[in-house]
N, CA and C atoms as a LAMMPS dump frame, in Angstrom:
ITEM: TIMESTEP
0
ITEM: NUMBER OF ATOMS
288
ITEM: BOX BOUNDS ff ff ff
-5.0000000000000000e+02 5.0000000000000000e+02
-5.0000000000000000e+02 5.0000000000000000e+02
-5.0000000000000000e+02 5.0000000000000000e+02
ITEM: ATOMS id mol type element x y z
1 1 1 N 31.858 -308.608 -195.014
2 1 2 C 31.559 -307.42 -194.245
3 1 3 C 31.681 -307.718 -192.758
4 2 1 N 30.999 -308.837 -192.357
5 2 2 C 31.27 -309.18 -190.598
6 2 3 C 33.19 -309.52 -190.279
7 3 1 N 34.159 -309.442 -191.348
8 3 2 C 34.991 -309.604 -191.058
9 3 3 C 35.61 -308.781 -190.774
10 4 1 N 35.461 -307.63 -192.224
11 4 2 C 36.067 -306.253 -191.867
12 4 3 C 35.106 -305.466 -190.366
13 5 1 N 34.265 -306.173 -189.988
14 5 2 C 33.441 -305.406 -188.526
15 5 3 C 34.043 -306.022 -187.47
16 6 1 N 34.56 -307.138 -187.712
17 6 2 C 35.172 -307.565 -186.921
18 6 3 C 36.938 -306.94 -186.343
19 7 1 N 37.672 -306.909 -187.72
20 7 2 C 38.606 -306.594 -187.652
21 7 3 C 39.217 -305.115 -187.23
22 8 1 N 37.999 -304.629 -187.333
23 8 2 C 37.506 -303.005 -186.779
24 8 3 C 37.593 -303.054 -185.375
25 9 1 N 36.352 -303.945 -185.065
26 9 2 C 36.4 -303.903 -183.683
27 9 3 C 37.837 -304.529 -182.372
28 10 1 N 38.024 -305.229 -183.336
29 10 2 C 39.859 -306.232 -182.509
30 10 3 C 40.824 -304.646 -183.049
31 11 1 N 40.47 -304.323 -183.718
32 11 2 C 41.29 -302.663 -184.232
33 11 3 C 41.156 -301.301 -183.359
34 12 1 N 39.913 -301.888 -183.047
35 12 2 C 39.851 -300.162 -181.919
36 12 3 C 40.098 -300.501 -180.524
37 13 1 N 39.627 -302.405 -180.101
38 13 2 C 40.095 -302.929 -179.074
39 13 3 C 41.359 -302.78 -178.566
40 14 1 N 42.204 -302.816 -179.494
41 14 2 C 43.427 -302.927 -179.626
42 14 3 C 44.139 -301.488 -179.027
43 15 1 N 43.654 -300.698 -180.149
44 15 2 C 43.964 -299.08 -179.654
45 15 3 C 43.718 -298.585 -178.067
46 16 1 N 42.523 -299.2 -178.123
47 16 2 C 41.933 -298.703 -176.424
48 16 3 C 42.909 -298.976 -175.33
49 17 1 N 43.112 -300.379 -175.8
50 17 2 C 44.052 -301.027 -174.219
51 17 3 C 45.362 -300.495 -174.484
52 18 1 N 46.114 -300.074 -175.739
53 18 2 C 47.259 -299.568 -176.043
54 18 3 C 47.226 -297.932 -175.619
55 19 1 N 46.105 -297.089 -175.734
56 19 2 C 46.227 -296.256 -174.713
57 19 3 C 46.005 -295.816 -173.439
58 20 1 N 45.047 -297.084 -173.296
59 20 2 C 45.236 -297.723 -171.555
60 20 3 C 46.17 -297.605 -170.593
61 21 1 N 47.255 -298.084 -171.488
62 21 2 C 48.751 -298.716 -171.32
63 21 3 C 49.487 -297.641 -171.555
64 22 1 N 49.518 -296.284 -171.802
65 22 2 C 50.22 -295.433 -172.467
66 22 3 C 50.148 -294.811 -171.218
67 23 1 N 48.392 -294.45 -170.966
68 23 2 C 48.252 -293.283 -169.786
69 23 3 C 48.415 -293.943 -168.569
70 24 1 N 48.244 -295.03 -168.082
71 24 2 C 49.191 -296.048 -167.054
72 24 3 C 50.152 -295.309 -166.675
73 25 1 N 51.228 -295.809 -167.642
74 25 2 C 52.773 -295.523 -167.928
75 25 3 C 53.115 -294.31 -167.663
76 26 1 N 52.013 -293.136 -168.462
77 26 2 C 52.709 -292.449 -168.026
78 26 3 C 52.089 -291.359 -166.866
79 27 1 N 51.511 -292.002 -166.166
80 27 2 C 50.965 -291.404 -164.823
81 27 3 C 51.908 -292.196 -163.728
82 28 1 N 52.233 -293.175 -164.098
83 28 2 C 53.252 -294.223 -163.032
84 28 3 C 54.867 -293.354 -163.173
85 29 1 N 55.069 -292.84 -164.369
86 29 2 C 56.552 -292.183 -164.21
87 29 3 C 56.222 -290.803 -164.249
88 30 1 N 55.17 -290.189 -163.867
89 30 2 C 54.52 -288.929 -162.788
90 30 3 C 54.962 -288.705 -161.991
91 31 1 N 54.184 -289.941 -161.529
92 31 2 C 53.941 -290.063 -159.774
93 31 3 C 55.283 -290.808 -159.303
94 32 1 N 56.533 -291.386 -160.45
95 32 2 C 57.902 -291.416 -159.459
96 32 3 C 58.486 -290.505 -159.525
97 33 1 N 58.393 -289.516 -160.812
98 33 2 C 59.13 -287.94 -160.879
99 33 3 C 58.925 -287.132 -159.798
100 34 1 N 57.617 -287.306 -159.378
101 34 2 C 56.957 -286.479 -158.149
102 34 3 C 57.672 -286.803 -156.837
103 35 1 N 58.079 -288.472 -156.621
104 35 2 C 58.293 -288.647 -155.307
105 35 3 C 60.111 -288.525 -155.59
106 36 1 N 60.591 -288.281 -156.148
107 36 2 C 61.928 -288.91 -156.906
108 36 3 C 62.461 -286.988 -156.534
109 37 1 N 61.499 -286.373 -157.046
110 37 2 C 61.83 -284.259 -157.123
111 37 3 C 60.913 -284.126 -154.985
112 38 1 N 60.294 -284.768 -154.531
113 38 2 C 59.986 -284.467 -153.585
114 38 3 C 61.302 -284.991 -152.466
115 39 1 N 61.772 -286.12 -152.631
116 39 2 C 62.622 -286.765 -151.829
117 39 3 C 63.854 -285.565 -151.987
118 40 1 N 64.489 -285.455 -153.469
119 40 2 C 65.293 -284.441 -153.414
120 40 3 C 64.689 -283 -152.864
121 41 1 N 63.865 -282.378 -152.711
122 41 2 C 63.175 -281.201 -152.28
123 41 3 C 63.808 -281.419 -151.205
124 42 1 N 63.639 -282.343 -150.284
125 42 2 C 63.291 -282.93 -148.894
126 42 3 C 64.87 -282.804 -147.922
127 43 1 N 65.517 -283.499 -149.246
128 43 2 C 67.146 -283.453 -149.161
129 43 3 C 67.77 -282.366 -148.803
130 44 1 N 67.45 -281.616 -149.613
131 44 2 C 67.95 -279.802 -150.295
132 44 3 C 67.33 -279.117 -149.02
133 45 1 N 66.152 -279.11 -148.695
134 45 2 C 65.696 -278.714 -147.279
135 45 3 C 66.386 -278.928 -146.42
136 46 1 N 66.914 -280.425 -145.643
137 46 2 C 67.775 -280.985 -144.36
138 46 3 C 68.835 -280.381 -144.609
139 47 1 N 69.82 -280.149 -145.874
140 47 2 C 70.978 -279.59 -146.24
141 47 3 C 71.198 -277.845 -145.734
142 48 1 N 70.087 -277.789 -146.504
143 48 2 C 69.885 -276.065 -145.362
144 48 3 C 70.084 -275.725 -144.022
145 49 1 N 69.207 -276.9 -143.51
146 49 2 C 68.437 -276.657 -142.408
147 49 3 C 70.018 -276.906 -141.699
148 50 1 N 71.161 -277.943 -142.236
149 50 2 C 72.078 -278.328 -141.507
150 50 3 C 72.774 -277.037 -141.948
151 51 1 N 72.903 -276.402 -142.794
152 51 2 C 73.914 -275.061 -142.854
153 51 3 C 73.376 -274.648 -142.121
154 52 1 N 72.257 -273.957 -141.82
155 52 2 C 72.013 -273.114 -140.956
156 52 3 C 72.331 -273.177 -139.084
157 53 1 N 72.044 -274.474 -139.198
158 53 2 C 72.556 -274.631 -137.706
159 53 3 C 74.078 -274.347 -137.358
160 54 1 N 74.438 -274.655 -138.526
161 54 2 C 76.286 -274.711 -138.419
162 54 3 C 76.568 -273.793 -138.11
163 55 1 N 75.737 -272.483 -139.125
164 55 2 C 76.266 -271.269 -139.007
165 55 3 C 75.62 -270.531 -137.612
166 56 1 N 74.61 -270.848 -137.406
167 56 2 C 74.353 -270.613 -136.133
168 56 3 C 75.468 -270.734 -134.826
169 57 1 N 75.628 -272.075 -134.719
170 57 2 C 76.93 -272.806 -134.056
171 57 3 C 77.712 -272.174 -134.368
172 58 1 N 78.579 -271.614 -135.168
173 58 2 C 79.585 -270.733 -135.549
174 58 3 C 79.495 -269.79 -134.996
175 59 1 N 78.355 -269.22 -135.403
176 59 2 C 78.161 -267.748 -134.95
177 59 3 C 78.295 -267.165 -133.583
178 60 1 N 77.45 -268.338 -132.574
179 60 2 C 77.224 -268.345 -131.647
180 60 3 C 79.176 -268.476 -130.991
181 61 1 N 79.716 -269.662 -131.131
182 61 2 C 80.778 -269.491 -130.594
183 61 3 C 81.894 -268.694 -131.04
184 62 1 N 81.45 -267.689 -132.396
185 62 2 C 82.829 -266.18 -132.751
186 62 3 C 82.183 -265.344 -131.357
187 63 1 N 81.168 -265.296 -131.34
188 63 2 C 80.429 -264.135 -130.121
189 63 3 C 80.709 -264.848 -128.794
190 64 1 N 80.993 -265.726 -128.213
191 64 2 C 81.854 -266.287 -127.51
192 64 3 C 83.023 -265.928 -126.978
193 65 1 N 83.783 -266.408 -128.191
194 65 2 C 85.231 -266.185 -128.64
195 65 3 C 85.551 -264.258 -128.362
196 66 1 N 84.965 -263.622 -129.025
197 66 2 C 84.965 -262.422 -129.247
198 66 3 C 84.716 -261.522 -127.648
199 67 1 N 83.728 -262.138 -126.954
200 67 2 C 83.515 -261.72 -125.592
201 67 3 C 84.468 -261.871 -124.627
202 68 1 N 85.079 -263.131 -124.701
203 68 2 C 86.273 -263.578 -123.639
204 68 3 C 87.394 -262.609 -124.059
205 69 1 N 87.932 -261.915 -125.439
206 69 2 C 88.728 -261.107 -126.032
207 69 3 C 87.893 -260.111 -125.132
208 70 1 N 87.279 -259.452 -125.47
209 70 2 C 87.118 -258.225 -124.579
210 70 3 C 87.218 -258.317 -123.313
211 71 1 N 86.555 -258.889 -122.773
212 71 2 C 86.834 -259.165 -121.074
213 71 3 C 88.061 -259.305 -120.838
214 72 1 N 89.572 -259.431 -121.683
215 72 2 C 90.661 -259.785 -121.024
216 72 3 C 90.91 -258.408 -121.612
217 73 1 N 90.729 -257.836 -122.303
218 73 2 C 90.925 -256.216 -123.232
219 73 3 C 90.432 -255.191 -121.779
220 74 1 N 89.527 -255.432 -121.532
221 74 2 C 88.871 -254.44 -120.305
222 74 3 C 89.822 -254.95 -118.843
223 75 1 N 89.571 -256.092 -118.951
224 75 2 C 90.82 -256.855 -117.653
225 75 3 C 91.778 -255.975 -117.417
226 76 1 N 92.518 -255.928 -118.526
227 76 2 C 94.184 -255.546 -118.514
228 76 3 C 94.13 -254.317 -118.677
229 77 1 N 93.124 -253.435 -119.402
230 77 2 C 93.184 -252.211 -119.276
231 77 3 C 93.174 -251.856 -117.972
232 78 1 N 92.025 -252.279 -117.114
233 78 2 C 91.958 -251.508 -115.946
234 78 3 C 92.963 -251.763 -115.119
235 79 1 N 94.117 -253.017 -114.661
236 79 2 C 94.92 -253.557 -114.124
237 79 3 C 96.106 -252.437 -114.927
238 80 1 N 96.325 -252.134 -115.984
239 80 2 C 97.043 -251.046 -116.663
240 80 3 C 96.521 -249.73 -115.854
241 81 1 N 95.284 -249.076 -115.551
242 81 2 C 94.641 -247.825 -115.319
243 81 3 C 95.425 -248.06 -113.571
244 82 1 N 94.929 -248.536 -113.044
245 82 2 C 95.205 -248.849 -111.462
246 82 3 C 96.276 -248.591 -111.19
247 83 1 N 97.11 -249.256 -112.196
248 83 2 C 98.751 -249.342 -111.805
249 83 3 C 99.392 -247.745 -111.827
250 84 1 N 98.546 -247.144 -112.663
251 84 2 C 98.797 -245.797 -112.672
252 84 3 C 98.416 -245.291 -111.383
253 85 1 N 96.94 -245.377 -110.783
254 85 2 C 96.109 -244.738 -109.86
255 85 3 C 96.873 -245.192 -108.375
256 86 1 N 97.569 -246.434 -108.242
257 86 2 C 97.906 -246.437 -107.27
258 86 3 C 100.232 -246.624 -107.165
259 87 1 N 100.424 -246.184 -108.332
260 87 2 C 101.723 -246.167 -108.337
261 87 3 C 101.907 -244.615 -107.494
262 88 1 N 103.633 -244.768 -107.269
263 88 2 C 104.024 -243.33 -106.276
264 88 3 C 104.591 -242.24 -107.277
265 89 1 N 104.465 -241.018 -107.273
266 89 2 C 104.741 -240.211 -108.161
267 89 3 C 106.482 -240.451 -108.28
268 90 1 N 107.242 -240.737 -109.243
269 90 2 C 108.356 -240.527 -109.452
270 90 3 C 108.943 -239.02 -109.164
271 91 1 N 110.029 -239.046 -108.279
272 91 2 C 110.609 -237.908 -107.712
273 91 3 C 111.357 -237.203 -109.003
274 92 1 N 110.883 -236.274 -109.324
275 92 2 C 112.131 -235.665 -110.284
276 92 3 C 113.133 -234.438 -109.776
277 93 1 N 114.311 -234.566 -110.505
278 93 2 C 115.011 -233.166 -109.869
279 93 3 C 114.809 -232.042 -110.11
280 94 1 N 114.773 -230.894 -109.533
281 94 2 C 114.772 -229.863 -109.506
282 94 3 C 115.935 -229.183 -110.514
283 95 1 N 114.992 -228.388 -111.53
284 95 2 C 116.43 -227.565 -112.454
285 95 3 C 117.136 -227.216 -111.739
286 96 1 N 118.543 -226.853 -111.585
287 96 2 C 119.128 -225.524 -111.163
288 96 3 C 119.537 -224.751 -111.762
């Protein structure tokens, strides 16, 4: 009887530290899933954060781009308008 009490007890000993060892394990590949999905979070964030600037940067220099087009659009129009305002009336002939 003290053997089988024995062999009980090295039996549940056994179990204990084997799920010791289980919930260890698997709180340790938790807590790298956690830092492993946070690092990528982290990634996926800077990746944004860099589109967004780009497109910013983009944006910023089409509205640029787009302004200097008008200013030479209004330029030449009015240099077109003038040329009218200060040209001499062309003489035409008289029916007869």
């Amino acid at each position: 009887m003290t053997q089988l009490n024995d062999l009980t007890a090295q039996v549940t000993t056994l179990l204990k530290r084997s799920y010791e060892q289980t919930n260890d394990f698997s709180k340790r590949v938790g807590e790298e899933a956690t830092r492993t999905m946070e690092g990528q979070y982290e990634q996926a964030r800077e990746l944004v954060e860099l589109g967004l600037q780009t497109q910013s940067s983009l944006y910023t220099e089409w509205v640029k781009q787009a302004t200097t087009a008008r200013d030479m659009w209004t330029e030449a129009f009015h240099s077109f308008s003038k040329g009218f305002e200060t040209a001499k009336p062309v003489k035409t002939q008289k029916a007869s």
